[in-house]
C-alpha positions as CSV (number, residue, x, y, z in Angstrom):
1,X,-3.4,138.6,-168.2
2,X,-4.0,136.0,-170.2
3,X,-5.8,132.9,-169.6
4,X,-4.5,129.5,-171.5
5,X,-5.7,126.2,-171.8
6,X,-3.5,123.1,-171.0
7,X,-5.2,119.7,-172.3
8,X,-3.2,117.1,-170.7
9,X,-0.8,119.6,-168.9
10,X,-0.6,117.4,-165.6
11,X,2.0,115.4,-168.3
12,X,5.6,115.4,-169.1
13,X,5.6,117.7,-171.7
14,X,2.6,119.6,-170.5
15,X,4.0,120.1,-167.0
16,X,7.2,121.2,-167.4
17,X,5.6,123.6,-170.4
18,X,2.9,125.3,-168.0
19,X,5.4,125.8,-165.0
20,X,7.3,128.0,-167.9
21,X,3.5,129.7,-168.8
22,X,2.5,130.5,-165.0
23,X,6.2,132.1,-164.9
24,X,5.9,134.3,-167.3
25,X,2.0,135.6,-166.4
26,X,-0.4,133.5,-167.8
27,X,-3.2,132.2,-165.9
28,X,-3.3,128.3,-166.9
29,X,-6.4,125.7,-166.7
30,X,-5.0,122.4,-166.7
31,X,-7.0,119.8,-168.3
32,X,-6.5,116.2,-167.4
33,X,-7.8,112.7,-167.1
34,X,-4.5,111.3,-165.4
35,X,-4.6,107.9,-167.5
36,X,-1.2,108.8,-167.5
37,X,0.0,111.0,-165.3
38,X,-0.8,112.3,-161.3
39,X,-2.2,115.2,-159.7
40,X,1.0,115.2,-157.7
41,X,1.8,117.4,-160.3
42,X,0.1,120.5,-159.2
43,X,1.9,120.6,-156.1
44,X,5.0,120.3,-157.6
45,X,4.5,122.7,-159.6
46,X,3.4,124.8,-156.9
47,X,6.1,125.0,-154.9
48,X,8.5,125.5,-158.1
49,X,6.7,128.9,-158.2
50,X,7.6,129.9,-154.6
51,X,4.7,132.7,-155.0
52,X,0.9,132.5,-153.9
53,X,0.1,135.2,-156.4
54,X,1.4,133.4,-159.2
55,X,-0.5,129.8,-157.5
56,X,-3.7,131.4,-158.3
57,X,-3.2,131.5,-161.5
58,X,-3.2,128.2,-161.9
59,X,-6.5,125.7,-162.0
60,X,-6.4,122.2,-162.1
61,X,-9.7,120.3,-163.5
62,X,-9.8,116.4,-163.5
63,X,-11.5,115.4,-167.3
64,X,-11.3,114.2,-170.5
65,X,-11.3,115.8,-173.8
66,X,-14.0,113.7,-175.3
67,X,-16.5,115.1,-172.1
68,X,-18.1,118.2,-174.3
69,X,-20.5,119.2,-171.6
70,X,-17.2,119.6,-169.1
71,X,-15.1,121.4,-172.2
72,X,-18.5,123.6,-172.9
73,X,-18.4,124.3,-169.0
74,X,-14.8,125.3,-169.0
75,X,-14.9,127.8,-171.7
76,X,-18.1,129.4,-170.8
77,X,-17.2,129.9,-167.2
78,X,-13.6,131.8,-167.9
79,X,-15.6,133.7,-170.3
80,X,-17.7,134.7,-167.6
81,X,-15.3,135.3,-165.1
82,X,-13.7,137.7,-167.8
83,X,-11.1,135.8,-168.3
84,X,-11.7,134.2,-171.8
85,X,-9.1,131.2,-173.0
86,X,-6.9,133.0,-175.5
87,X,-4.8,129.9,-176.5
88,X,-5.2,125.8,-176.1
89,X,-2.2,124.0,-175.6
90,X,-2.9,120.7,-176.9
91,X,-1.0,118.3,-175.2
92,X,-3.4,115.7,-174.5
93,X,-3.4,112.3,-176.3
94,X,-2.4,108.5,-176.0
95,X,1.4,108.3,-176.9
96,X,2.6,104.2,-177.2
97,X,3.4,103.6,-180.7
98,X,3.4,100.0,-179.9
99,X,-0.1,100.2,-177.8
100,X,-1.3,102.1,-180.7
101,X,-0.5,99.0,-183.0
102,X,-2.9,96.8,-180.9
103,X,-5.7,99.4,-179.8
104,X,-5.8,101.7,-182.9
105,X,-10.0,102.4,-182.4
106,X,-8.4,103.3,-178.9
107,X,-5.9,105.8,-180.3
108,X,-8.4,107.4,-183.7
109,X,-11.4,108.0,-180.5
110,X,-9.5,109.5,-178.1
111,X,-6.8,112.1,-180.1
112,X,-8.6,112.4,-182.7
113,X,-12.3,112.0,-181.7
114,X,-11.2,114.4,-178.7
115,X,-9.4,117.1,-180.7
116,X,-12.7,117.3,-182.8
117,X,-14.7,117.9,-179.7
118,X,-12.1,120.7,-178.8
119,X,-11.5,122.5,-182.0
120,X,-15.5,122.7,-182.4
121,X,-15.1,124.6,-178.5
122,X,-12.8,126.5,-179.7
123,X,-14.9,128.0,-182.3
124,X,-17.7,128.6,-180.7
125,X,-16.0,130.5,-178.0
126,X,-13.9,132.3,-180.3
127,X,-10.7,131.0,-179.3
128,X,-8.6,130.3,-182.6
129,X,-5.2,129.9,-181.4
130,X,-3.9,126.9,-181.0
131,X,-0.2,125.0,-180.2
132,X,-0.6,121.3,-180.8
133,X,1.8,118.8,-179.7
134,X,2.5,117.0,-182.9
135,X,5.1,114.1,-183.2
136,X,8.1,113.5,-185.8
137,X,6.3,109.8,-186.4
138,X,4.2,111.6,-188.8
139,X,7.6,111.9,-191.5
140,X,8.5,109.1,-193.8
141,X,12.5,108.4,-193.3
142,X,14.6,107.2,-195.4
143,X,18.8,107.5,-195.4
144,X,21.0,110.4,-193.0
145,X,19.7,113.9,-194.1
146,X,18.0,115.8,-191.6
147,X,14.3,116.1,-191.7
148,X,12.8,119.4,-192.5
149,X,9.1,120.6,-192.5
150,X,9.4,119.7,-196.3
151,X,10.1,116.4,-195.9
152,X,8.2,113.2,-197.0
153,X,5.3,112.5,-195.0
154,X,4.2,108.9,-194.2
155,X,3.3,107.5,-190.1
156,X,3.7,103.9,-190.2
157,X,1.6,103.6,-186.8
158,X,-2.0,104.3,-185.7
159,X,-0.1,106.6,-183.5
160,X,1.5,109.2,-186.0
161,X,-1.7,108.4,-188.3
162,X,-3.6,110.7,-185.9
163,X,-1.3,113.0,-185.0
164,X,-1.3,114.1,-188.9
165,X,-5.0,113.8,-189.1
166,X,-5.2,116.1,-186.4
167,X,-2.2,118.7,-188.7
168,X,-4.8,117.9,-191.4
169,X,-8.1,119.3,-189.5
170,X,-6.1,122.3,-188.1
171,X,-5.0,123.2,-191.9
172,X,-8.7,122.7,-193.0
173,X,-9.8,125.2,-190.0
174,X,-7.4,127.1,-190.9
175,X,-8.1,127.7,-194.5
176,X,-11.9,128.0,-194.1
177,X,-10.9,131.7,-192.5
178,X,-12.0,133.4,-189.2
179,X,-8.3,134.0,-188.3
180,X,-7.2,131.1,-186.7
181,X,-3.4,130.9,-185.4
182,X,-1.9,127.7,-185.7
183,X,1.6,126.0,-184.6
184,X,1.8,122.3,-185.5
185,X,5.3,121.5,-182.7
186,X,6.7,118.0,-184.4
187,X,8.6,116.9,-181.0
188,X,12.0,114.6,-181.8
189,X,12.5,112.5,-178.8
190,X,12.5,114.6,-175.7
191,X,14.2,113.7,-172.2
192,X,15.5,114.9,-168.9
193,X,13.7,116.4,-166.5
194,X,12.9,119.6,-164.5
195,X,16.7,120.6,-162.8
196,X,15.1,121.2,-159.4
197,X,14.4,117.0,-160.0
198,X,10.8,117.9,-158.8
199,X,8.8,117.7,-162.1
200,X,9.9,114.8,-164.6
201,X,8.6,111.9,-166.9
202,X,6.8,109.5,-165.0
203,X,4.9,107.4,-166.8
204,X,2.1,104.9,-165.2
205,X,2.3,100.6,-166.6
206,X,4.5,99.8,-168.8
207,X,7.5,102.3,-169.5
208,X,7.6,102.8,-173.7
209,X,10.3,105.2,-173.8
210,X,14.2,104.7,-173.5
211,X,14.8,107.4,-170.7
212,X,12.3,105.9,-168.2
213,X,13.6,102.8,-168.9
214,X,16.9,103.9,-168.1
215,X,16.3,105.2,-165.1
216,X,14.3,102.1,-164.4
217,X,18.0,99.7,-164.9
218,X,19.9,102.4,-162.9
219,X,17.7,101.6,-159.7
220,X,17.6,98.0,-160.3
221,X,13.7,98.0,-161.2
222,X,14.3,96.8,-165.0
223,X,17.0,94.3,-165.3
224,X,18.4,95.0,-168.9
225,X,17.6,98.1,-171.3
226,X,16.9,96.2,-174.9
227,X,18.2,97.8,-177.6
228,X,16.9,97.1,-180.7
229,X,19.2,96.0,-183.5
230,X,22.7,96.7,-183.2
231,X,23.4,96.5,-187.2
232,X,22.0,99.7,-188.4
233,X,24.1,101.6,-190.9
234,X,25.7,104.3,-187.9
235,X,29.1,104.6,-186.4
236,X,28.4,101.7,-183.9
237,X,25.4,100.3,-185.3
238,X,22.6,101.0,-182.8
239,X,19.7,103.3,-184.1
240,X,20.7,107.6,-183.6
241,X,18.2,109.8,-182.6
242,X,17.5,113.2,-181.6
243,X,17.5,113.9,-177.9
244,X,16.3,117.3,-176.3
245,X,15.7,118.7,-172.9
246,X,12.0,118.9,-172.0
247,X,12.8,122.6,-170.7
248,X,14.2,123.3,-174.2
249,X,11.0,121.7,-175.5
250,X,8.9,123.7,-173.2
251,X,10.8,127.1,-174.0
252,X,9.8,126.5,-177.6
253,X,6.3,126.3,-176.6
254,X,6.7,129.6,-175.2
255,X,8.6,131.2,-177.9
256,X,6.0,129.9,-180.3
257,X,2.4,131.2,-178.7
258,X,4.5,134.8,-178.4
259,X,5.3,134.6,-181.9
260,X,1.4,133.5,-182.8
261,X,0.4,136.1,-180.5
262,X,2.2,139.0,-182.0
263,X,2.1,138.4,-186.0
264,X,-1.1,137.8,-188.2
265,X,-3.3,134.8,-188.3
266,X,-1.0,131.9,-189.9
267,X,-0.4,128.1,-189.8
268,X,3.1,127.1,-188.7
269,X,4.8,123.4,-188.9
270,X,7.9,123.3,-186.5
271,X,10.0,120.9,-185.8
272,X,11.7,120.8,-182.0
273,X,14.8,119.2,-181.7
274,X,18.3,120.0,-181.6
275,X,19.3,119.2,-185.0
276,X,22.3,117.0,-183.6
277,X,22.3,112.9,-183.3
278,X,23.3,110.6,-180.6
279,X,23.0,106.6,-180.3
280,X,21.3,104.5,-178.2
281,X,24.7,103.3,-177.2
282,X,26.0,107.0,-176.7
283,X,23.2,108.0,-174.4
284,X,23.7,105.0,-171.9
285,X,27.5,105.6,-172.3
286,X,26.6,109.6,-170.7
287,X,24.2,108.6,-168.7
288,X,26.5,106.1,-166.7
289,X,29.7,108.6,-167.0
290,X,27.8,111.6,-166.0
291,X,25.7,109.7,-163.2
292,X,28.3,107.1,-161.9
293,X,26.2,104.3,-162.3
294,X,25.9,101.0,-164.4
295,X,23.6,100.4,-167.0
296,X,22.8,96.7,-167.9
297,X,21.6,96.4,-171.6
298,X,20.8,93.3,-174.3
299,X,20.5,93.5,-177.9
300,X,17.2,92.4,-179.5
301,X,15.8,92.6,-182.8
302,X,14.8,95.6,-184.7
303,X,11.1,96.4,-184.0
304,X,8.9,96.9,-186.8
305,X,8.3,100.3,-188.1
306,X,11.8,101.5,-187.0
307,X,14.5,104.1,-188.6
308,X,18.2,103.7,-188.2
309,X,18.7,107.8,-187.9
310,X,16.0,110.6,-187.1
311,X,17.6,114.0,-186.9
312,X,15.3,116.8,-187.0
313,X,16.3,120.2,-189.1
314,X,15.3,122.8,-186.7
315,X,16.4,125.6,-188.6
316,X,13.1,127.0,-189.0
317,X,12.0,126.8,-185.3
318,X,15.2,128.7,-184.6
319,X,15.0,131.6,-187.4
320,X,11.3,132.1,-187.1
321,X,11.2,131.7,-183.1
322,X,14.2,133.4,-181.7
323,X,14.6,129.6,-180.1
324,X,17.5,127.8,-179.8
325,X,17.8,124.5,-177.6
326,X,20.5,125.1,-174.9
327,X,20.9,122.0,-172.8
328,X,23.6,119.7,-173.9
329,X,23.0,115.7,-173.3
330,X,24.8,116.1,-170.4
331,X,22.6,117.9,-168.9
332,X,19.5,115.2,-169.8
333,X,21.1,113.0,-168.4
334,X,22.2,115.2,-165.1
335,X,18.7,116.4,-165.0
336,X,16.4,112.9,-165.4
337,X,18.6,110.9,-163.1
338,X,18.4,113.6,-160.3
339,X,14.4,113.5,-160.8
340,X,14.0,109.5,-160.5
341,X,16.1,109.6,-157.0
342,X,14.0,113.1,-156.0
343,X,11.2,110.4,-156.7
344,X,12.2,106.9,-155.5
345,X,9.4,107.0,-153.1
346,X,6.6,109.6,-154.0
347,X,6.5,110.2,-157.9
């Protein structure tokens, strides 16, 4: 049995991706400093697995990535128990674009700082495979087409700045040798929510992303969802995106360490999404039909830094991992409005 490493797994994407790893055998060690997440978590999770075998494999540590002696402690001790980390699942990170504008010191210690403390871990105990949660923020957009693993490459943001300097230091391990096994996941805009509505994005201050947000009109919490710019060159002039399940996001996480696992040392650049493009105005138009309730939105102006259309080509994800997304918008929507009423009272 294998024994995996989640940095920052008590998150949204983290969460949902190591209920899927303790599923299908792996023992998981959950890193996590909870600036943006709760411990809740673990019992959640827990109970999703309906199996005290399976609970033992899982081990929940309260930390940060930039604490060396506590990463030192972590790998030497499941080496001694016999049960060396085969694979890190780098999830952890600060993720506000917009706080990443104002703090970027904040945002170049912490992700990249930290992953430099962990890749140097890594090495020393001889664990060189590695599935890092990078970010479509690192492309330069431009027009309609889809963006492939080819495309132009340009973050605008502190943000997507370290997200590819962190791409770039994996590449450099990589080609200095000693067989490292590398899968660089460039997430599109991920939403929804575990369907038992148990596990789902909760995020603590200030809510940066639209689906929280949403959630936050439909119970009267926010008054008005902003969207910003309503004269973008799409069919009804709000910005398009790519939306995908965080269980299809989590599946690919899966299908990729398998595929690392079982083919030679290599580097891999993914992008997860579904390929297909909705609007801001489309989403809250599902979201209230599906969920039979109102959302109350505003029009603003376009934020800085923003893209009229991000579609991701995930041709290659698909082809090379077997993985195909299978939840429709629908079901996001379904799936993230029964979480925030599971949690009205005790997220």
């Amino acid at each position: 049995m294998k024994t995996i490493l989640a940095t920052g797994g008590t998150g949204y994407i983290g969460s949902h991706t190591c209920l899927e790893l303790l599923k299908k055998g792996y023992k998981v060690i959950i890193l996590d400093s909870l600036v943006n997440s709760s411990e809740k978590v673990i019992s959640k999770i827990n109970f999703l697995l309906n199996d005290k075998n399976i609970r033992n494999n899982l081990t929940f540590i309260k930390g940060d990535i930039n604490d060396e002696k506590l990463l030192d402690h972590i790998f030497k001790l499941a080496k001694e128990k016999c049960e060396p980390i085969s694979c890190v699942m780098h999830f952890a990170g600060l993720k506000s674009v917009a706080e990443s504008l104002s703090s970027p010191l904040q945002y170049w210690h912490n992700n990249v700082g930290g992953s430099i403390i962990l890749f140097k871990l890594m090495e020393k105990y001889k664990c060189r495979t590695v599935i890092f949660s990078s970010s479509a923020t690192i492309y330069q957009i431009s027009g309609d087409k889809l963006i492939n693993e080819s495309s132009p490459i340009n973050p605008i943001n502190p943000y997507g700045q370290t997200k590819l300097a962190i791409e770039r230091l994996l590449k450099d391990l990589y080609d200095k040798g000693n067989n490292w096994r590398i899968a660089n996941l460039r997430y599109f805009n991920p939403i929804g929510a575990h369907q038992s509505g148990l596990i789902g994005e909760n995020p603590k201050g200030i809510k940066n992303n639209i689906f929280p947000i949403l959630n936050g009109v439909a119970i009267g919490e926010i008054e008005k969802l902003r969207i910003y710019g309503k004269n973008w060159p799409t069919y009804d002039g709000t910005g398009i995106r790519d939306f995908i399940h965080v269980m299809d996001l989590a599946e690919g996480h899966i299908k990729a360490l398998e595929y690392l696992e079982n083919n030679e040392p290599q580097i891999l650049n993914l992008n997860i999404g579904t390929g297909k493009g909705t609007s801001v105005l489309g989403l809250i138009r599902i979201f209230e039909n599906v969920n039979k309730v109102k959302i109350n939105y505003e029009f603003t102006n376009r934020r800085k830094g923003d893209y009229g259309i991000v579609i991701a080509d995930n041709s290659l994800a698909k082809s090379l991992l077997k993985w195909t997304p299978k939840r429709s918008l629908e079901d996001m929507c379904v799936d993230g409005w029964r979480w925030q009423n599971n949690n009205l009272n005790n997220p």
